[in-house]
N, C-alpha and C positions, 0 to 999 in steps of 0.2 A: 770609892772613887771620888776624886776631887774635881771639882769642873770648876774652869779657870774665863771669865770672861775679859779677854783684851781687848785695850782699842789706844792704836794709834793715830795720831794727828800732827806729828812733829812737824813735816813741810808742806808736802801739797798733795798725800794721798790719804784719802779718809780710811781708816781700816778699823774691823772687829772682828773675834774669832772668838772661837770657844774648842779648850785645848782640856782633854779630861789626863789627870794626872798626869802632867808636866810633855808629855809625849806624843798623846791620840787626838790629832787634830780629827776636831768633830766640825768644824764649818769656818773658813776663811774669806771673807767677802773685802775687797778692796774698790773702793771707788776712787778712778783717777783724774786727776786735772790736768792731764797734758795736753787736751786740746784744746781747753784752756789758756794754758800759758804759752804752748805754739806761737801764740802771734807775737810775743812779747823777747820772745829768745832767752826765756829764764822765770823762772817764779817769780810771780809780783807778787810778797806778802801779804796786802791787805785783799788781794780776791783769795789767797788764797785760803784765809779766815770766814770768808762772807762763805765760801762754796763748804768748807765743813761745817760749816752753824747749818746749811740746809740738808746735806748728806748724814750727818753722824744718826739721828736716829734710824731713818731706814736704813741705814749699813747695820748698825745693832740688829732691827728688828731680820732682816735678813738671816743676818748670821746665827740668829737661835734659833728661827726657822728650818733654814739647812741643817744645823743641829739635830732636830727635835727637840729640842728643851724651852722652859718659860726661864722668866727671870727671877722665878722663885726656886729652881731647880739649881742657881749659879752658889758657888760657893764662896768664890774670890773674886775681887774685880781687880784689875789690873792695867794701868794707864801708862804712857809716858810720860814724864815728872821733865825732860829736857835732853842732852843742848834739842835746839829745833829755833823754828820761828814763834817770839812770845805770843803771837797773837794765834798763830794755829794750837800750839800747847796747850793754853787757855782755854780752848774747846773742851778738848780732852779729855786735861786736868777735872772743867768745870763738870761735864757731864758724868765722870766717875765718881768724884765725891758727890753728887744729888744721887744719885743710883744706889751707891754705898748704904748714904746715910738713909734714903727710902726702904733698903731692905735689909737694912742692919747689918751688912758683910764687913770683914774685915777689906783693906784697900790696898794694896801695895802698889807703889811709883816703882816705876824703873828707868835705868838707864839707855836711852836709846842706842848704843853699840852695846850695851849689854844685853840688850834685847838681839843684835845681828850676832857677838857671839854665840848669842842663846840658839839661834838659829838651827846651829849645828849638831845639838841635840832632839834635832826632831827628828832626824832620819839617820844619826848615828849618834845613839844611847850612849854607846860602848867605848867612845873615843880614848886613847888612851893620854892621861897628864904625866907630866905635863908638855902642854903644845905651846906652840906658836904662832898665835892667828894674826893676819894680816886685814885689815878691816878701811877695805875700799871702793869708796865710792863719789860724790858729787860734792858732798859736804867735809868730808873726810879721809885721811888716808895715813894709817895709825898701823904702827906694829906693836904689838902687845904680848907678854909672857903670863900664861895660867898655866899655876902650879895646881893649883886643883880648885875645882867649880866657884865660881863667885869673887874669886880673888885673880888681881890685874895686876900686872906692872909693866907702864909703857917704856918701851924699847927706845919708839923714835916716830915722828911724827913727821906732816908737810911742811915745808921753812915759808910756802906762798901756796902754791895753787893747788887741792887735790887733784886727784888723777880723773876721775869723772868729772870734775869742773872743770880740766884741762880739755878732755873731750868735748864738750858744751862750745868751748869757748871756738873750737878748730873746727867747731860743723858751722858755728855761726858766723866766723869769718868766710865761709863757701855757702851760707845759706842754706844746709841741708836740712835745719828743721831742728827742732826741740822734742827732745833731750837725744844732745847727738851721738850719745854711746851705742845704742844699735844700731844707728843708719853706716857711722862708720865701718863698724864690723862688719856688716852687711856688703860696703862697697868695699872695705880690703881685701875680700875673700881674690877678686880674681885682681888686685895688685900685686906687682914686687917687694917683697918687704926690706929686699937689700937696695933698692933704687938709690934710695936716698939716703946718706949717712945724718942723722939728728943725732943732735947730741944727748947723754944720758948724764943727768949731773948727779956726782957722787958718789960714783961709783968706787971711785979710788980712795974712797976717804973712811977712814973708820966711823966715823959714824954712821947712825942708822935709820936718818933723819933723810928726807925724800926731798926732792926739788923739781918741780913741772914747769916752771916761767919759762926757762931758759931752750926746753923742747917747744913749746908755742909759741917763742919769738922770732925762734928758726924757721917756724914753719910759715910765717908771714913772710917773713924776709924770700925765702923759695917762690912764694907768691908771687910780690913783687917782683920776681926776674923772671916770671914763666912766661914762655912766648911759644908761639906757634910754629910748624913747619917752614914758615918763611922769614921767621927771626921776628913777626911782630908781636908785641907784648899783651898776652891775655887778659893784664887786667889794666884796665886804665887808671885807679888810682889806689888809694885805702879803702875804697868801698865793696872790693874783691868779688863785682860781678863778674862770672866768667864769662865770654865770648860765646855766646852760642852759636855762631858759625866756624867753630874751632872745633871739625873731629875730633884734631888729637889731642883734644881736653880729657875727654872721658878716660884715657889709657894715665895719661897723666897725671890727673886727678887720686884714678885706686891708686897708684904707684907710691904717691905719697901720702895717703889715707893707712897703707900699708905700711910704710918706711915707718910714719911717723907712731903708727901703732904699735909695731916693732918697739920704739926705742923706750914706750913706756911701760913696756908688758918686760923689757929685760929688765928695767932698774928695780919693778916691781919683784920680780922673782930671784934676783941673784941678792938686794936686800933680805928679802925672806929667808933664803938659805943662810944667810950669813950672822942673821939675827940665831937660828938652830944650832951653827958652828958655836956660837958664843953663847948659848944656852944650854946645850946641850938638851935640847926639846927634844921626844920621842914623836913630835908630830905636828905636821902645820895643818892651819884652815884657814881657809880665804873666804869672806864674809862681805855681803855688802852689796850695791848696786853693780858695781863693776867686774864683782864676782859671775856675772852672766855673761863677760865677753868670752867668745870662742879661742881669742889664740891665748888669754892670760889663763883658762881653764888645760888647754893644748898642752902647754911650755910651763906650768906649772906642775901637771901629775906629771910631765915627762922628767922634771928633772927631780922629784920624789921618786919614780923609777929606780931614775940612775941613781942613786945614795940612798936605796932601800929606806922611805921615807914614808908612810904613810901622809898621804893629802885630801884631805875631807873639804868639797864644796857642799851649801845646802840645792835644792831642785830652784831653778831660776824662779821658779816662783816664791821662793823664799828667802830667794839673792835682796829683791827690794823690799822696799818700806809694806809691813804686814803688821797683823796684830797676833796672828800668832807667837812669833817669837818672842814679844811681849807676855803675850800669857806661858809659855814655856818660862821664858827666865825669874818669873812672878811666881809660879809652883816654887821653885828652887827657893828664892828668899823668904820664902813664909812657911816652908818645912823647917828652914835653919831656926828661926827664932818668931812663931806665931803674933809674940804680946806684942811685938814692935809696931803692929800692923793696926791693934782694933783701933785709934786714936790717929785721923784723918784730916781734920775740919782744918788745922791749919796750913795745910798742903798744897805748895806753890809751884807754879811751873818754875823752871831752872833754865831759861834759853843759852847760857852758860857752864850747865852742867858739868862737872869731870869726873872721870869715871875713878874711882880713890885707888890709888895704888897699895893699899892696904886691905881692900877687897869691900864687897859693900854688906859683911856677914859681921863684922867688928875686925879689931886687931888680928891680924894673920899670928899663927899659932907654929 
């Protein structure tokens, strides 16, 4: 048995696990900064450096407790190497090589969406290659072809804004709070999703490359004209206080919470399929933070249904930033080629990272 100690630190949640041959999560402990950053309406990077420098040890020590295991029982340690925030990385990075080089383990860095594809092997082993994962979230929103484990080749990526940073941006313009992907899903549930036509950019265009500005500027501009049952204007200027003496806000409000949810969840899913039509992929996964919204989960197995498609989400607790899937995809790199790994010391965070489209095992074969 191999026992794999992860720890991520990429933005703003401190995480460690310990994952015994690449699969058996033995203990996942995540410590969050969201209410934290709550008041800021987005990650300030430098607290959110200062709060991993205090969380990362008891998140470790935690999570080999939950385990059962010390840290002489660990075999690999496992870090994220980047993209992310340099100053959160740094953490990471820093505490995996002192760990390392204290207990003589070999180290291996990973890539943090290889870590979220990695994801999807924690609770389906078996997936059949090659897929086509869709990897969406706040920082991100990337379609990518694996042909088989460890090797990547990007489809198509965001031209501006990802799709959970798209969400961020539409809860903060209504004030609903940080991080606005759950509150919205939450409140489109009892909206109209046809209320509102938003636009979907890209739809018509062969490429495979995503666009979100263009649905979030709609969704202001609707702002500024929304008014009340007596034709007066709910919000008085760019600062999109609503009226709270405005009933018919609350119906208004899901309607377009709804609409505009709508129009990202189709560009998301008719992309994905169309990236499989021109792959010929035997199977998509959807990864990532956003991977926990209710209707992109809905409208995504429904339309793998319809084109007998196999569709693999991971359990929402492994949609976000974790360290298991870190140590998952960290087993995988150091089965393929051990010696790469015992030689550490020079190993830098990558807040740039990309993931190589030639796989990160060597030359695809």
């Amino acid at each position: 048995m191999v026992l794999v100690l992860g720890i991520e630190t990429s933005c703003d949640d401190t995480a460690a696990a310990v994952v015994a041959n690449g699969i058996e999560v033995c203990s996942s402990i995540v410590s969050s900064q969201h209410t934290i950053h709550a008041a800021y309406g987005g990650v300030v990077p430098e607290l959110a450096c200062r709060y991993h420098v205090e969380n990362i040890h008891p998140v470790i020590t935690a999570a080999l407790e939950q385990a059962g295991v010390s840290l002489h029982d660990i075999d690999l340690i496992a870090t994220t190497q980047g993209p992310g925030l340099i100053g959160a990385l740094l953490v990471g990075v820093s505490v995996a090589k002192a760990l390392a080089y204290g207990l003589q383990k070999p180290l291996v860095p990973v890539h943090h969406l290889e870590g979220h594809i990695s994801s999807i092997y924690l609770e389906h082993p078996t997936v059949s290659f090659p897929f086509v994962t869709l990897v969406v979230s706040g920082g991100h929103t990337d379609l990518y072809y694996c042909p088989r484990q460890g090797y990547y080749t990007i489809l198509g990526r965001t031209r501006d804004d990802a799709a959970g940073e798209c969400f961020d941006k539409v809860a903060k313009m209504l004030h609903l709070g940080y991080p606005g992907g759950p509150v919205i899903d939450r409140l489109a549930q009892s909206g109209n999703p046809n209320a509102i036509r938003f636009p979907r950019a890209l739809l018509t265009h062969a490429s495979l490359d995503f666009s979100f500005s263009g649905v979030k500027t709609a969704v202001r501009s609707h702002l500024l004209q929304a008014t009340d049952n007596q034709g007066t204007p709910l919000f008085a200027d760019d600062s999109f206080w609503p009226v709270p003496a405005a009933p018919s806000w609350v119906q208004q409000q899901s309607d377009l919470l709804a609409s505009f949810q709508q129009a990202v969840v189709d560009t998301l899913v008719r992309k994905t399929l169309r990236a499989v039509q021109q792959t010929q992929a035997r199977a998509v996964a959807v990864v990532g933070g956003v991977a926990c919204n209710s209707m992109l989960r809905r409208e995504m197995l429904l339309a793998g249904e319809t084109q007998a498609l196999p569709v693999y989400f991971p359990s929402p607790k492994f949609c976000t930033d974790n360290a298991a899937m870190i140590a998952c995809a960290a087993y995988y790199r150091y089965q393929e080629n051990p010696k790469n790994y015992e030689s550490f010391l020079d190993l830098e965070a990558c807040p740039n990272l990309d993931l190589s489209i030639k796989g990160l095992f060597g030359d695809e074969q």
